[in-house]
TORLO-391562 format. One line per field, with one value per residue: x, y, z of N, C-alpha, C in turn; residue number from 1. Coordinates in nm, 4 decimals. Layout:
BEGIN
n.u (X / ...);
n.v (Y / ...);
n.w (Z / ...);
ca.u (X / ...);
ca.v (Y / ...);
ca.w (Z / ...);
c.u (X / ...);
c.v (Y / ...);
c.w (Z / ...);
pos (NUM / ...);
***
This chain:
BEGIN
n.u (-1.3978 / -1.4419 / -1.3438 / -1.5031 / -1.7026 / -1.9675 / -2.2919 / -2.4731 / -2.7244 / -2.6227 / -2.6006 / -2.3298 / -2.0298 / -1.9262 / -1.6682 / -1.6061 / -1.7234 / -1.5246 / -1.3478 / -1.4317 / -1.4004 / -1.2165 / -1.0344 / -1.1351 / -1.0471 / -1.0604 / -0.9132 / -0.8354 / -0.8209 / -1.0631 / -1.2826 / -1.2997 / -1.3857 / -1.6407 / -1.8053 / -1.7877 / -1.9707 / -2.2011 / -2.2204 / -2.1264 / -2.3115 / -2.4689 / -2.2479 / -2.1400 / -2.3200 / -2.3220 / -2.0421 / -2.0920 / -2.3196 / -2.1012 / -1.9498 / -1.7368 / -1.7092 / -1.5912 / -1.6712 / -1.5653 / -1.7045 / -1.5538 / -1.5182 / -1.5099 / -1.6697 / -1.8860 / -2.0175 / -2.0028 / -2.2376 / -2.4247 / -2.4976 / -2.5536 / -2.7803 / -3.0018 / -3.0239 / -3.1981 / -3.4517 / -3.6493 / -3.9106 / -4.0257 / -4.1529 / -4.0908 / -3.9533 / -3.7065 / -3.7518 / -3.7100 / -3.6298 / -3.5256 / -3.3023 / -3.1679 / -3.0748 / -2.9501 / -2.7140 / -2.6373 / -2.5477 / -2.3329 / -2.1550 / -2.0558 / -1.9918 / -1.7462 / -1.5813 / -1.4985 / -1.4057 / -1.1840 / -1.0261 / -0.9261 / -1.1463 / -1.2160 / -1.5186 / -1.8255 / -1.8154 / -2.0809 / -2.1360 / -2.0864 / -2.2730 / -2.4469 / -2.4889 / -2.5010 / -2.7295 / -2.9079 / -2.8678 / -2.9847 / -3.2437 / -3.3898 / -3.5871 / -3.5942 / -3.6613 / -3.4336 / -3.4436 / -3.5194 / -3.3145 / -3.1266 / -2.8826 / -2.7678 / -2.8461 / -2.7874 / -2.5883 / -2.7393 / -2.8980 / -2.7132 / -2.6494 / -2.8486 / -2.9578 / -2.7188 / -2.8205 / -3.0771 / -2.9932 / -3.0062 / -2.8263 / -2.5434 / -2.5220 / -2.3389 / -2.0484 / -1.9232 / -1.6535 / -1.5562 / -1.6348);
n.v (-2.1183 / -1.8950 / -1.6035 / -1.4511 / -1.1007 / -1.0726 / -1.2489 / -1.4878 / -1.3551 / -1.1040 / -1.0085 / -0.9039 / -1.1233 / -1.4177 / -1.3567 / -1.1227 / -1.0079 / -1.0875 / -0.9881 / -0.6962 / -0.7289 / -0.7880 / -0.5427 / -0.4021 / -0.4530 / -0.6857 / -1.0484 / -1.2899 / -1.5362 / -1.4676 / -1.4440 / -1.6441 / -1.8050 / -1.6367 / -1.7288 / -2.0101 / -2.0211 / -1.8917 / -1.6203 / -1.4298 / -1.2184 / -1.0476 / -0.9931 / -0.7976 / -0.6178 / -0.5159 / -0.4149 / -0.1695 / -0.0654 / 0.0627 / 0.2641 / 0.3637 / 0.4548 / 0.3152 / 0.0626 / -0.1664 / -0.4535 / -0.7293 / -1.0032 / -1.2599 / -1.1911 / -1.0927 / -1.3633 / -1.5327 / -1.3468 / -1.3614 / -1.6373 / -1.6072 / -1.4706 / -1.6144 / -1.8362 / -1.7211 / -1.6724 / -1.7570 / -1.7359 / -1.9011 / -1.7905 / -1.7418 / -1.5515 / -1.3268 / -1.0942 / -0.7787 / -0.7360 / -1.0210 / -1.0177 / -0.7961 / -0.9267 / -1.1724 / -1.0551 / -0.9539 / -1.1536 / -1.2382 / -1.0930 / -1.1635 / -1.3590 / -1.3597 / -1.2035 / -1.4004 / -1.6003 / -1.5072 / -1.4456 / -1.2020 / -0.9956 / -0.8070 / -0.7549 / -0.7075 / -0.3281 / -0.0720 / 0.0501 / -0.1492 / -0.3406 / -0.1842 / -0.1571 / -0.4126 / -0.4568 / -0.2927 / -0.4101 / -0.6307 / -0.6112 / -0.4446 / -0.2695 / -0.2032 / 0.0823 / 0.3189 / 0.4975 / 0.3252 / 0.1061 / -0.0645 / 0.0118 / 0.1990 / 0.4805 / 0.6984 / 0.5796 / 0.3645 / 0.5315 / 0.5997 / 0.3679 / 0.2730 / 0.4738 / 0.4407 / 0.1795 / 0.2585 / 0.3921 / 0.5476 / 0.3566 / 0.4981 / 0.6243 / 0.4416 / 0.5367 / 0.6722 / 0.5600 / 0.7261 / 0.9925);
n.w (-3.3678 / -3.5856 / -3.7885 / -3.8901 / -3.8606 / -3.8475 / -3.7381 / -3.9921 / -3.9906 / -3.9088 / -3.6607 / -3.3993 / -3.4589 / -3.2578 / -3.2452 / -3.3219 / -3.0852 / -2.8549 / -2.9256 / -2.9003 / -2.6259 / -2.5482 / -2.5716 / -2.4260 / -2.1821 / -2.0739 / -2.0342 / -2.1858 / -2.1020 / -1.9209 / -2.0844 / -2.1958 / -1.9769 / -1.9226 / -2.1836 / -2.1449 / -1.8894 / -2.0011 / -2.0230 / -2.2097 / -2.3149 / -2.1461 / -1.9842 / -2.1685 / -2.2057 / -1.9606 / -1.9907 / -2.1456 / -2.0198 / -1.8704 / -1.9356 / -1.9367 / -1.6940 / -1.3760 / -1.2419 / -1.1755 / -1.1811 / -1.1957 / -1.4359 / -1.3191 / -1.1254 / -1.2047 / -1.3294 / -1.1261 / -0.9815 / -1.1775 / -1.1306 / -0.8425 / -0.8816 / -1.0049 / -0.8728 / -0.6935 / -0.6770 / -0.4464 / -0.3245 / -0.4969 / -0.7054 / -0.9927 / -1.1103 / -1.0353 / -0.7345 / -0.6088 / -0.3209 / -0.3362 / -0.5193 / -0.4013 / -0.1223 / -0.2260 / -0.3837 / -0.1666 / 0.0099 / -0.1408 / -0.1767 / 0.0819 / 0.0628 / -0.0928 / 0.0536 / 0.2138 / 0.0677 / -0.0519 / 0.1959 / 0.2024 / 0.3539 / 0.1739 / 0.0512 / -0.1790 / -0.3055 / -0.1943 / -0.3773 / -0.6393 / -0.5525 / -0.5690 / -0.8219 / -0.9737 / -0.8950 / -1.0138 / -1.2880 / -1.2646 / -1.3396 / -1.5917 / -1.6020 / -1.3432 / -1.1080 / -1.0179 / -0.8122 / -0.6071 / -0.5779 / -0.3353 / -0.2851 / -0.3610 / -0.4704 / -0.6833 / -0.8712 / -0.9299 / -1.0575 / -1.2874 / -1.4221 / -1.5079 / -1.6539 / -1.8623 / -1.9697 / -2.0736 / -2.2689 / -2.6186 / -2.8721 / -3.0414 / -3.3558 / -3.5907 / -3.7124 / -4.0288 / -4.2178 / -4.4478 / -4.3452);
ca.u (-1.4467 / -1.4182 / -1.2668 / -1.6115 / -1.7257 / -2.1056 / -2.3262 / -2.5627 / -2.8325 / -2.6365 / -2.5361 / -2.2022 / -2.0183 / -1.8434 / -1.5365 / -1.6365 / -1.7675 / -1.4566 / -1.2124 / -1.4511 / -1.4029 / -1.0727 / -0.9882 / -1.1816 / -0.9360 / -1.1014 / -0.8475 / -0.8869 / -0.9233 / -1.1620 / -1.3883 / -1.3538 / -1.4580 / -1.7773 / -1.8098 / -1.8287 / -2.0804 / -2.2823 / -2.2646 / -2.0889 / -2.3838 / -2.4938 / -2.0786 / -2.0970 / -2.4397 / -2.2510 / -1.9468 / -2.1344 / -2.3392 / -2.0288 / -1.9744 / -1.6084 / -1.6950 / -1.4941 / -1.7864 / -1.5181 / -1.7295 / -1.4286 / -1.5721 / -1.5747 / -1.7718 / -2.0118 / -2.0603 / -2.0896 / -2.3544 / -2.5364 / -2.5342 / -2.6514 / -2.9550 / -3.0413 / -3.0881 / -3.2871 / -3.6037 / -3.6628 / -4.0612 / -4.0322 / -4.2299 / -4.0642 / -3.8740 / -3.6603 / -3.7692 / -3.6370 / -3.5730 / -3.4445 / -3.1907 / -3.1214 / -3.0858 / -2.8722 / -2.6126 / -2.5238 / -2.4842 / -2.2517 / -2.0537 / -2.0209 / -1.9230 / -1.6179 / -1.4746 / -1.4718 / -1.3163 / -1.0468 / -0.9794 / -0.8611 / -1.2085 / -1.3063 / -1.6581 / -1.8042 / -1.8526 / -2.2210 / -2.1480 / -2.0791 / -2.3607 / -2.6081 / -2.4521 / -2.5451 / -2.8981 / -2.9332 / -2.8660 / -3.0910 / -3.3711 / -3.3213 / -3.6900 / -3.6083 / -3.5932 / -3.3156 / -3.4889 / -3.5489 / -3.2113 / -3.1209 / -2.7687 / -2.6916 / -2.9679 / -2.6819 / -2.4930 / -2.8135 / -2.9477 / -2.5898 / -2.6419 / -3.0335 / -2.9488 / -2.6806 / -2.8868 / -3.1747 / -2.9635 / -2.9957 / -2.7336 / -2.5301 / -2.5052 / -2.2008 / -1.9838 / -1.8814 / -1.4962 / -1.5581 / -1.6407);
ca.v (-1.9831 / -1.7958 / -1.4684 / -1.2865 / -1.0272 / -1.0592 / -1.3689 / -1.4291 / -1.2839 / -0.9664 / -0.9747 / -0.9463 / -1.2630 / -1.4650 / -1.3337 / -0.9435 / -0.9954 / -1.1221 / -0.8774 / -0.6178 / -0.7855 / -0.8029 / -0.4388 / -0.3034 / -0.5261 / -0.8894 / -1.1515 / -1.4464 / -1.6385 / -1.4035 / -1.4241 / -1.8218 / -1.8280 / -1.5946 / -1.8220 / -2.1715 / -1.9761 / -1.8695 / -1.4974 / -1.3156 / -1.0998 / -1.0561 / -0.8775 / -0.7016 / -0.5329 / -0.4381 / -0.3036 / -0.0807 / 0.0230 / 0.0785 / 0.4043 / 0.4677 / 0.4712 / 0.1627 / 0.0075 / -0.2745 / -0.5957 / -0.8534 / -1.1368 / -1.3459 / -1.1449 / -1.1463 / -1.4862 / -1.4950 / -1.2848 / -1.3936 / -1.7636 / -1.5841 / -1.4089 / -1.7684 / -1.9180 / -1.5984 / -1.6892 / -1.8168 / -1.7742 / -1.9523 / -1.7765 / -1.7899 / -1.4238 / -1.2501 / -0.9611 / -0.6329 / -0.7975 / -1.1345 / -0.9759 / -0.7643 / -1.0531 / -1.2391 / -1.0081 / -0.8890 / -1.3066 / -1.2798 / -1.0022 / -1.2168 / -1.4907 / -1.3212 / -1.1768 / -1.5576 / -1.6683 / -1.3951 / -1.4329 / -1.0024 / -0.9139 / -0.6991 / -0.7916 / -0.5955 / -0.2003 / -0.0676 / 0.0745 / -0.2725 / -0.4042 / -0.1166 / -0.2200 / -0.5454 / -0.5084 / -0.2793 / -0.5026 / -0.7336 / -0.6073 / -0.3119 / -0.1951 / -0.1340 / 0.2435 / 0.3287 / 0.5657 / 0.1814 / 0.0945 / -0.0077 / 0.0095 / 0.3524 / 0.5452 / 0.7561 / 0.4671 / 0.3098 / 0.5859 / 0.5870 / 0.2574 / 0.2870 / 0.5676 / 0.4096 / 0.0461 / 0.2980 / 0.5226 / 0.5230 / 0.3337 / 0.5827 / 0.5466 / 0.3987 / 0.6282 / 0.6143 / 0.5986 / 0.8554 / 1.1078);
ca.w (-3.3808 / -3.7080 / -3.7627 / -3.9363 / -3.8022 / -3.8017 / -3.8183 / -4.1118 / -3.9304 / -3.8848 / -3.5636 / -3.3798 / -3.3893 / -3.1157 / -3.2678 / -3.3045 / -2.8926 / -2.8220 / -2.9912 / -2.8021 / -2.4755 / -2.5299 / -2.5952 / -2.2685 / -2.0993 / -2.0199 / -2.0743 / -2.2775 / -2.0209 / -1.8797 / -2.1632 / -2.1692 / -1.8478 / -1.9622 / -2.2633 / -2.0640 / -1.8126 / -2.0999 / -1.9737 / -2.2756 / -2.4042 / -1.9836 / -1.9541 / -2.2699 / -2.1291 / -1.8184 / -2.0239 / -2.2042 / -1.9532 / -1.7393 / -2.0170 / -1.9230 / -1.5252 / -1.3705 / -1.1431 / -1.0497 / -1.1592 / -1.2684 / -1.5035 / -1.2346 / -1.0101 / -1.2850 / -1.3139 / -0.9151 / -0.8881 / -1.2381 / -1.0420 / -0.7333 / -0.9014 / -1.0915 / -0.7223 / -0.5723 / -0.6371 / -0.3123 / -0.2682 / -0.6555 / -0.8215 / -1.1186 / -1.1388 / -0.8760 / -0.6883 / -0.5917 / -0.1908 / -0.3047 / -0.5591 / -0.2438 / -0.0086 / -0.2917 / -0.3698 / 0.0019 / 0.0106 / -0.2465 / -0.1112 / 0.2038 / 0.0271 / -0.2198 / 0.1435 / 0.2832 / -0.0459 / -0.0635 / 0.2623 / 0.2664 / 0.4269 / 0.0595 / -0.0036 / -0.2650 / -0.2054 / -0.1884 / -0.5626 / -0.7140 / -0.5588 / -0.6691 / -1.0026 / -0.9938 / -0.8596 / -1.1300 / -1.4023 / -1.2737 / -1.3968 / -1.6689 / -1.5419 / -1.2124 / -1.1570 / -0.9860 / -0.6961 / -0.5588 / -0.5227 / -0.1776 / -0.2000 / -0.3956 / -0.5832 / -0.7514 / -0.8733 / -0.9813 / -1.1921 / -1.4235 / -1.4454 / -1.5925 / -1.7657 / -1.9498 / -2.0064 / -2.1105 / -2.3641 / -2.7615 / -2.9317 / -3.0915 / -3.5163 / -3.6150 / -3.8153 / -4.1163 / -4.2347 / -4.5092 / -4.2897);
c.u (-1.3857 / -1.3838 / -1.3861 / -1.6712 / -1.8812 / -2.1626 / -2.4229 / -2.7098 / -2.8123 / -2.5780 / -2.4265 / -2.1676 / -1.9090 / -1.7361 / -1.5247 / -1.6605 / -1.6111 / -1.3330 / -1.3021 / -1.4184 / -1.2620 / -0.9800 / -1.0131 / -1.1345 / -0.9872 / -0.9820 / -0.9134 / -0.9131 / -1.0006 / -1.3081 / -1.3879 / -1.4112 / -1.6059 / -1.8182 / -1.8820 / -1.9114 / -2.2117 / -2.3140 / -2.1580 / -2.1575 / -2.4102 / -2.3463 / -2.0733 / -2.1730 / -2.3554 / -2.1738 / -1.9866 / -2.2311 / -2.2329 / -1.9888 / -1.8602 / -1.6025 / -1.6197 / -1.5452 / -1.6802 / -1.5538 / -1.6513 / -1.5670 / -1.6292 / -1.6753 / -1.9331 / -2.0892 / -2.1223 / -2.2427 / -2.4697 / -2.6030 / -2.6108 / -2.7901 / -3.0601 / -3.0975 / -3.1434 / -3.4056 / -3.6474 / -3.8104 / -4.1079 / -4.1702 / -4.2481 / -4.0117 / -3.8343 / -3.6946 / -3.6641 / -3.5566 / -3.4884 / -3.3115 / -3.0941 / -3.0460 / -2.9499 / -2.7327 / -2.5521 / -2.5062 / -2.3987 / -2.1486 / -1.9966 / -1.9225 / -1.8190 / -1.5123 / -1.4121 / -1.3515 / -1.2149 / -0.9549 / -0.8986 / -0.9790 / -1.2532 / -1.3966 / -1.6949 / -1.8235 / -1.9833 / -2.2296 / -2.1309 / -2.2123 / -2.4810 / -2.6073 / -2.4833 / -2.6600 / -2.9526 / -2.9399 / -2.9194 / -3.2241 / -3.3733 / -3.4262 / -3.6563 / -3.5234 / -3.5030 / -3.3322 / -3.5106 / -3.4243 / -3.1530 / -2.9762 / -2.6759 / -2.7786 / -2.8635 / -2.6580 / -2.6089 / -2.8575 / -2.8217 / -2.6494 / -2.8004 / -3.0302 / -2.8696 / -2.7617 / -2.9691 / -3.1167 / -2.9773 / -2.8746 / -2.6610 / -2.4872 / -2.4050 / -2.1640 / -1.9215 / -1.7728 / -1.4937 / -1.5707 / -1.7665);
c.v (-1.9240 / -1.7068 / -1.3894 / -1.2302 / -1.0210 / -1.2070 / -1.3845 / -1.3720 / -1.1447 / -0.9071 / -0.9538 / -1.1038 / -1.2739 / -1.3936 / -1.1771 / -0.9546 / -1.0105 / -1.0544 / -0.7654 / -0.5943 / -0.7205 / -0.6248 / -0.3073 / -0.3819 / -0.6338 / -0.9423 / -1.2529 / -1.5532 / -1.5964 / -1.4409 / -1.5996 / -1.8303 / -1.7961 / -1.6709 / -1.9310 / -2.1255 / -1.9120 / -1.7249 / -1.3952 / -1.1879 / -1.0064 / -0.9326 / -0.7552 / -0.5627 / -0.4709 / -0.3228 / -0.1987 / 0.0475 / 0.1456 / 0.1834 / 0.4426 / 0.4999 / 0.2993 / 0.1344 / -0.1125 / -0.3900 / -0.6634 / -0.9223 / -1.2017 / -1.3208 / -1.1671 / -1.2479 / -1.5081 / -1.4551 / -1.3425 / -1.5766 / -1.7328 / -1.5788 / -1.5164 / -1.7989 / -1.8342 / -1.6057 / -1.7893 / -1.8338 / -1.8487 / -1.9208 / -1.7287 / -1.6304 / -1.3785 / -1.1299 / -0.8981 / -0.6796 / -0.8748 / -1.1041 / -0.9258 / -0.8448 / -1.1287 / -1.1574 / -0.9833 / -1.0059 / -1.2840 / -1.1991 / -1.0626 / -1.2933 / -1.4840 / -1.2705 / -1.2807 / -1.6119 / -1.5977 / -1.4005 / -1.2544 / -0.9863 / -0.8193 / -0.7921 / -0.6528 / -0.4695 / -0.1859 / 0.0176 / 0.0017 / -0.3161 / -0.3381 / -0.1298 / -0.3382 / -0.5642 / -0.4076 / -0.3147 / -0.5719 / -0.7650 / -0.4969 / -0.2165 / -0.1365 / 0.0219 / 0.2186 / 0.4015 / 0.4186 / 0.0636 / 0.1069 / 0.0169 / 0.1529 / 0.4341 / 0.6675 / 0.6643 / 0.4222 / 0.3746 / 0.6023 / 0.4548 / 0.2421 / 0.3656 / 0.4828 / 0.2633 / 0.1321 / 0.4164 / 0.4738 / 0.4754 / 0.4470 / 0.4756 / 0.5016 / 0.5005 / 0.5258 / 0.6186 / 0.7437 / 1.0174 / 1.1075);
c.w (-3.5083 / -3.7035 / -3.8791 / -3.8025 / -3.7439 / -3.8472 / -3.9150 / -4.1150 / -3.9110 / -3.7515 / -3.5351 / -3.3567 / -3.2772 / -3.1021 / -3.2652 / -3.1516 / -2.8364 / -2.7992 / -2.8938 / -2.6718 / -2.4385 / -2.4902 / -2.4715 / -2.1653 / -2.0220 / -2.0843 / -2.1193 / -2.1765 / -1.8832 / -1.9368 / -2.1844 / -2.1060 / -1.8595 / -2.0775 / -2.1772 / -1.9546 / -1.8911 / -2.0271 / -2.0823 / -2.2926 / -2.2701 / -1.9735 / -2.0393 / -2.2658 / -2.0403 / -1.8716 / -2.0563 / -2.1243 / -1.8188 / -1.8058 / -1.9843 / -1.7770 / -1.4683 / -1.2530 / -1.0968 / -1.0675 / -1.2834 / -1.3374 / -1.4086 / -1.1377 / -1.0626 / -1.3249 / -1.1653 / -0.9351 / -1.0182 / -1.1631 / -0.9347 / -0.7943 / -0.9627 / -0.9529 / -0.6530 / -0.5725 / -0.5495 / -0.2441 / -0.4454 / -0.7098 / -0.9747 / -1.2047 / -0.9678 / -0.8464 / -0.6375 / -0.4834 / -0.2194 / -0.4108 / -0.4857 / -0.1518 / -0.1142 / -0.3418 / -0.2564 / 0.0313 / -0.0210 / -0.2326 / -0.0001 / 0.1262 / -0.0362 / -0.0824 / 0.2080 / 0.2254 / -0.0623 / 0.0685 / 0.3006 / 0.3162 / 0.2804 / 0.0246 / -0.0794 / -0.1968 / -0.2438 / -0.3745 / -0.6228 / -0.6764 / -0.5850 / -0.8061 / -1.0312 / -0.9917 / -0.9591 / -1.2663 / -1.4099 / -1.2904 / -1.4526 / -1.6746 / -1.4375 / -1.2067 / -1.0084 / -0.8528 / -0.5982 / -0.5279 / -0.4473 / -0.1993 / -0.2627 / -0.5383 / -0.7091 / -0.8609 / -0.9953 / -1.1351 / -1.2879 / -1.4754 / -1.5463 / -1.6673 / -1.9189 / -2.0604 / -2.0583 / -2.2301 / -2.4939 / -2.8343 / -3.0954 / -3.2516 / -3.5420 / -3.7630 / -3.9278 / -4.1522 / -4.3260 / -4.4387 / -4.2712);
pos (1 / 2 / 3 / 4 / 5 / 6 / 7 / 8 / 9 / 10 / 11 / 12 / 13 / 14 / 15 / 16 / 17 / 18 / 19 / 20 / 21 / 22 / 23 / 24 / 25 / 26 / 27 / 28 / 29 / 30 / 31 / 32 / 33 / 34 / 35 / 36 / 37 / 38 / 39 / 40 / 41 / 42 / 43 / 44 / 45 / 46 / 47 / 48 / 49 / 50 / 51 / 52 / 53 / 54 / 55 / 56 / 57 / 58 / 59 / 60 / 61 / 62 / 63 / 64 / 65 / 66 / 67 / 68 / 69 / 70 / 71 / 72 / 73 / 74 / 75 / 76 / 77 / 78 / 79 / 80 / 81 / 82 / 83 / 84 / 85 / 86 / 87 / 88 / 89 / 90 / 91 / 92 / 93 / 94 / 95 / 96 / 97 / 98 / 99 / 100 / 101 / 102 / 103 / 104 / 105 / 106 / 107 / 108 / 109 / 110 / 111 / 112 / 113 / 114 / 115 / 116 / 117 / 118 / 119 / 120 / 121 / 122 / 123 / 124 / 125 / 126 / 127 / 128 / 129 / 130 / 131 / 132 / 133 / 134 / 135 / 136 / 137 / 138 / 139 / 140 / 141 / 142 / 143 / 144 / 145 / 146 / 147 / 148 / 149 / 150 / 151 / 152 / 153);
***
Protein backbone atom coordinates (compact mmCIF):
# COMPACT_ATOMS: atom_id res chain seq x y z
CA UNK A 1 0.00 0.00 0.00
CA UNK A 2 1.36 3.42 -0.88
CA UNK A 3 1.12 6.47 1.10
CA UNK A 4 -0.78 8.82 -1.90
CA UNK A 5 -3.55 10.14 -1.22
CA UNK A 6 -5.77 9.74 -4.29
CA UNK A 7 -5.59 7.21 -7.14
CA UNK A 8 -4.94 8.31 -10.73
CA UNK A 9 -8.44 8.36 -11.40
CA UNK A 10 -8.99 10.78 -8.57
CA UNK A 11 -10.34 8.91 -6.12
CA UNK A 12 -9.54 8.22 -2.44
CA UNK A 13 -6.86 5.74 -2.11
CA UNK A 14 -6.55 2.59 0.03
CA UNK A 15 -4.29 4.65 2.06
CA UNK A 16 -6.51 8.02 2.38
CA UNK A 17 -9.67 5.19 3.36
CA UNK A 18 -7.58 3.86 5.74
CA UNK A 19 -6.14 6.92 7.57
CA UNK A 20 -10.02 7.88 7.57
CA UNK A 21 -10.99 4.66 9.11
CA UNK A 22 -8.51 4.95 11.34
CA UNK A 23 -9.27 8.34 12.87
CA UNK A 24 -13.16 7.51 13.54
CA UNK A 25 -11.65 4.81 15.61
CA UNK A 26 -11.49 1.32 13.53
CA UNK A 27 -8.35 -0.43 14.35
CA UNK A 28 -5.94 -1.70 11.99
CA UNK A 29 -6.89 -4.75 12.42
CA UNK A 30 -10.36 -3.72 12.08
CA UNK A 31 -9.89 -2.35 8.75
CA UNK A 32 -7.78 -5.57 7.66
CA UNK A 33 -10.42 -7.49 8.52
CA UNK A 34 -12.78 -5.04 6.20
CA UNK A 35 -10.03 -5.20 3.60
CA UNK A 36 -9.77 -9.21 3.34
CA UNK A 37 -13.83 -9.14 3.35
CA UNK A 38 -13.78 -6.70 0.61
CA UNK A 39 -16.20 -4.36 2.66
CA UNK A 40 -14.05 -1.08 3.04
CA UNK A 41 -16.09 1.32 0.78
CA UNK A 42 -19.62 -0.77 2.28
CA UNK A 43 -18.05 0.68 6.28
CA UNK A 44 -17.00 3.92 5.05
CA UNK A 45 -20.81 4.37 3.68
CA UNK A 46 -22.02 3.44 7.11
CA UNK A 47 -19.46 5.83 8.85
CA UNK A 48 -20.54 8.62 7.18
CA UNK A 49 -23.88 7.96 7.25
CA UNK A 50 -23.54 7.31 10.99
CA UNK A 51 -22.98 11.58 11.03
CA UNK A 52 -21.58 11.70 14.60
CA UNK A 53 -24.64 9.42 16.03
CA UNK A 54 -22.92 6.09 17.39
CA UNK A 55 -25.45 3.41 15.79
CA UNK A 56 -23.05 0.66 17.44
CA UNK A 57 -22.18 -1.43 14.14
CA UNK A 58 -18.42 -2.80 15.06
CA UNK A 59 -16.52 -3.84 11.75
CA UNK A 60 -17.25 -7.09 12.45
CA UNK A 61 -20.82 -6.80 12.77
CA UNK A 62 -20.58 -5.33 9.44
CA UNK A 63 -19.12 -7.96 7.78
CA UNK A 64 -21.77 -10.33 9.62
CA UNK A 65 -24.57 -8.86 8.40
CA UNK A 66 -23.00 -7.81 4.76
CA UNK A 67 -22.49 -11.97 4.58
CA UNK A 68 -26.00 -12.30 5.90
CA UNK A 69 -27.65 -10.02 3.22
CA UNK A 70 -25.32 -11.91 0.35
CA UNK A 71 -27.23 -15.26 1.43
CA UNK A 72 -30.90 -13.57 1.73
CA UNK A 73 -32.05 -14.06 -1.38
CA UNK A 74 -33.86 -16.99 -0.55
CA UNK A 75 -36.82 -17.04 -3.29
CA UNK A 76 -33.38 -16.27 -5.70
CA UNK A 77 -34.38 -13.96 -7.54
CA UNK A 78 -31.42 -12.31 -7.86
CA UNK A 79 -31.82 -9.12 -5.26
CA UNK A 80 -32.94 -9.12 -1.63
CA UNK A 81 -36.15 -7.86 -0.52
CA UNK A 82 -37.46 -5.68 2.11
CA UNK A 83 -38.81 -9.29 4.18
CA UNK A 84 -35.73 -11.36 3.46
CA UNK A 85 -33.29 -8.51 4.63
CA UNK A 86 -35.82 -8.55 7.54
CA UNK A 87 -35.73 -12.25 8.10
CA UNK A 88 -31.75 -12.08 7.65
CA UNK A 89 -30.72 -9.64 10.04
CA UNK A 90 -33.06 -10.76 13.09
CA UNK A 91 -30.92 -14.22 12.06
CA UNK A 92 -27.98 -12.44 12.60
CA UNK A 93 -28.89 -10.87 15.79
CA UNK A 94 -29.66 -14.41 16.99
CA UNK A 95 -26.67 -15.61 15.91
CA UNK A 96 -24.01 -12.70 17.56
CA UNK A 97 -26.07 -13.54 21.08
CA UNK A 98 -25.15 -17.46 20.57
CA UNK A 99 -21.60 -16.43 19.68
CA UNK A 100 -21.08 -13.99 22.60
CA UNK A 101 -22.53 -16.14 24.72
CA UNK A 102 -23.83 -12.59 27.10
CA UNK A 103 -27.41 -12.91 25.53
CA UNK A 104 -26.72 -9.08 23.54
CA UNK A 105 -28.08 -9.61 20.15
CA UNK A 106 -28.26 -6.56 18.28
CA UNK A 107 -30.78 -3.68 19.53
CA UNK A 108 -33.80 -2.83 17.19
CA UNK A 109 -31.66 0.50 16.25
CA UNK A 110 -28.66 -1.45 14.84
CA UNK A 111 -30.78 -3.52 13.02
CA UNK A 112 -32.97 -0.62 11.46
CA UNK A 113 -29.42 0.49 10.58
CA UNK A 114 -28.54 -2.26 8.81
CA UNK A 115 -31.75 -2.85 6.89
CA UNK A 116 -31.34 0.56 5.95
CA UNK A 117 -28.17 0.31 4.29
CA UNK A 118 -29.30 -2.40 2.44
CA UNK A 119 -30.86 -0.77 0.02
CA UNK A 120 -30.22 3.23 -0.04
CA UNK A 121 -33.86 3.32 -1.86
CA UNK A 122 -35.71 1.97 0.72
CA UNK A 123 -37.72 4.75 2.39
CA UNK A 124 -37.46 4.58 5.74
CA UNK A 125 -41.47 4.80 6.71
CA UNK A 126 -40.91 0.84 5.69
CA UNK A 127 -38.63 0.05 8.23
CA UNK A 128 -39.76 -2.73 10.41
CA UNK A 129 -37.50 -2.33 13.10
CA UNK A 130 -37.39 1.63 13.82
CA UNK A 131 -38.83 4.18 11.31
CA UNK A 132 -36.98 6.97 13.36
CA UNK A 133 -33.69 5.37 13.23
CA UNK A 134 -34.27 4.58 9.63
CA UNK A 135 -35.07 8.00 8.39
CA UNK A 136 -31.39 9.46 9.96
CA UNK A 137 -30.04 6.87 8.34
CA UNK A 138 -31.70 7.81 4.61
CA UNK A 139 -31.39 11.13 5.29
CA UNK A 140 -27.83 10.98 5.89
CA UNK A 141 -27.06 8.25 2.76
CA UNK A 142 -29.38 10.80 0.80
CA UNK A 143 -27.51 14.17 1.86
CA UNK A 144 -25.22 16.44 -0.49
CA UNK A 145 -21.63 15.95 0.03
CA UNK A 146 -20.52 18.98 1.61
CA UNK A 147 -17.53 21.12 -0.56
CA UNK A 148 -14.32 20.59 0.80
CA UNK A 149 -12.78 23.69 2.21
CA UNK A 150 -10.19 25.34 1.37
CA UNK A 151 -6.97 26.03 3.70
CA UNK A 152 -6.83 29.68 2.62
CA UNK A 153 -9.90 30.46 3.98
Amino acid sequence: MGTEMTTDSGNPSQYAKMLTMLDKGVTLDQFLDLKEAEQIDGYLRYLNAEGGRNYGISPETFIEYRTAIKGADTDESGSVSKTEAAEAIREMGKGLATLTGSGAALTNRQKAVLWQLTNKSWKPYGNPFDTAVGQQVYDALHAEPEPERSLLG
